[in-house]
N, C-alpha and C positions, 0 to 999 in steps of 0.2 A: 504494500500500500504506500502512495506517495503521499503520506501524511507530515506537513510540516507545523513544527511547532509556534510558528511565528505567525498561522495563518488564528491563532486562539488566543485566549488571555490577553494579555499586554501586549501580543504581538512582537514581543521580544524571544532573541533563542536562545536567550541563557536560563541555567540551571532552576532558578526559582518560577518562572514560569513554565518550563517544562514538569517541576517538582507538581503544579498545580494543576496541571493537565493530563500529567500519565501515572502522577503517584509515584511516593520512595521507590519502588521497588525497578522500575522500570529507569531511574535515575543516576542508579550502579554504571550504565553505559556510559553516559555523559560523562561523569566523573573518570574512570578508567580512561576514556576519549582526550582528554581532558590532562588529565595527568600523562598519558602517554606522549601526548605532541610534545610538550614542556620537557619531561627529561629527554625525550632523543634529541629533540633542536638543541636546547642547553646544554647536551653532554658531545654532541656530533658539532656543534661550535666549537665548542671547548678545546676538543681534541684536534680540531683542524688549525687551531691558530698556537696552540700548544707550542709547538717546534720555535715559534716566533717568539716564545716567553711571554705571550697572550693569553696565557689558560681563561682566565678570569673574567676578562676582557671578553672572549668570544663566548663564554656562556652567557656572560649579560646580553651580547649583540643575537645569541638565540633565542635566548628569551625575548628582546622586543619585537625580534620578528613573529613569535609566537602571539605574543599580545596583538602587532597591530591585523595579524591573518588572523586573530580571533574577533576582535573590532570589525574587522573592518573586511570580512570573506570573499575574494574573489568570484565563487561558484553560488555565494547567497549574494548577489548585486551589492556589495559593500555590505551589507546589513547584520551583524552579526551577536556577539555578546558584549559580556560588559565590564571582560578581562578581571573576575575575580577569580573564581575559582580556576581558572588558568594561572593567575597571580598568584594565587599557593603554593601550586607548583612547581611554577617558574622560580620563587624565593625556595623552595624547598630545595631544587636544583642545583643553586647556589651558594646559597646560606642557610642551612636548617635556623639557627638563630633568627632570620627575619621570619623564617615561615611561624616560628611557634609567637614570634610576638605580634604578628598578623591574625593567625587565628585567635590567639590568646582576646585580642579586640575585637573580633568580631564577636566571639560567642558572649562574652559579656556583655558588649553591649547589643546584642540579639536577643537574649537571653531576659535581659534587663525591661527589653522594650517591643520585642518580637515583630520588628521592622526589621527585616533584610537590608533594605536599602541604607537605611542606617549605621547598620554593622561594617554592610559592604565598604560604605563610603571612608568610616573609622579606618576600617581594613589597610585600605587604597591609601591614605594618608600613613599611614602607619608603615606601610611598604616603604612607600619614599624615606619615613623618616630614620626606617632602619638601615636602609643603604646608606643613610648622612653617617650614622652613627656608628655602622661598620665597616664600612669602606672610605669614609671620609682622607683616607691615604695614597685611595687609588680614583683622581678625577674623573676616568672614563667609567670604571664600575659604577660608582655613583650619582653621577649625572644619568646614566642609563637605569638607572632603579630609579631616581627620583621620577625621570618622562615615563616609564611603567604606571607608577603610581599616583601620576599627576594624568595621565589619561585615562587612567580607572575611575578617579573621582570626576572628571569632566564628562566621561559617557553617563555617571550620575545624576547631569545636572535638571533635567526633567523631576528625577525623586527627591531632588534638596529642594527644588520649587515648593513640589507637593507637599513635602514633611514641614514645611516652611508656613506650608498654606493648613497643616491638618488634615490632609486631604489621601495622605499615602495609607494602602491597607497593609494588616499585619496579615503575617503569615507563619501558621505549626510547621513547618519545617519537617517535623520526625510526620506528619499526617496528610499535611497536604493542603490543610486547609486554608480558607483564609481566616482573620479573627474579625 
């Protein structure tokens, strides 16, 4: 079946409206999807620029190629996600450090207020500011986590309107629903 997930809900094709539309259980794809592109770009960077004394450098430059082919999908007319949960993985790829102080803010403040978009956005800032605070040594790493992170929270900007406005819905996460 040529069922797209952008054609329902918010009409977005990232994970929390997918979550809304086909349920946890079917959402295991997405995520494995998801985590897969992130380590091989990041790790298949990595090791090509390697030889140059680039490790580091080229996993970041996998990663935002990951991010903006997540954004922004050739084969979806540009239309794509909204570089979070690609963003864990991509941080997780590089920096396990950034990944746990990325999730560590999401879930609290999801957890707190059960806005996705909220967490996400936390998330997406919190990306950026772990690259300042981890790599701050190495300019190119850093500057390329910060533009991660600072385009995660700009494909946000639609939900900081809404949250802005009281207007954003909450969403169970583990269920499906919305609140």
């Amino acid at each position: 079946a040529d069922d797209d997930v952008r054609k329902h809900g918010s009409g977005n094709a990232g994970l929390t409206n997918f979550i809304r539309n086909y349920g946890v259980g079917k959402a295991v794809y997405v995520i494995l999807i998801d985590a897969g592109k992130a380590v091989i770009a990041c790790t298949a960077a990595g090791m090509l620029l390697e030889p140059h004394g680039l490790y580091m450098e080229g996993k970041v430059l996998g990663g935002l190629c990951v991010m903006l082919g997540h954004v922004f999908p050739a084969l979806l007319g540009g239309k794509g996600g909204k570089g979070i949960l690609s963003g864990l993985f991509i941080a997780l790829s590089i920096d396990w450090r950034i990944a746990v102080l990325i999730l560590a803010v999401f879930l609290v403040s999801y957890l707190l207020t059960w806005y996705v978009s909220l967490g996400s956005v936390l998330a997406a800032a919190a990306f950026a500011v772990g690259f300042v605070i981890f790599h701050h040594d190495n300019l190119l790493v850093m500057l390329g986590g910060v533009a991660m992170g600072l385009l995660a929270v700009f494909m946000h900007r639609a939900n900081i309107s809404r949250l802005l406005k009281g207007e954003e819905r909450k969403t169970n996460l583990f269920n499906g629903k919305s609140k």
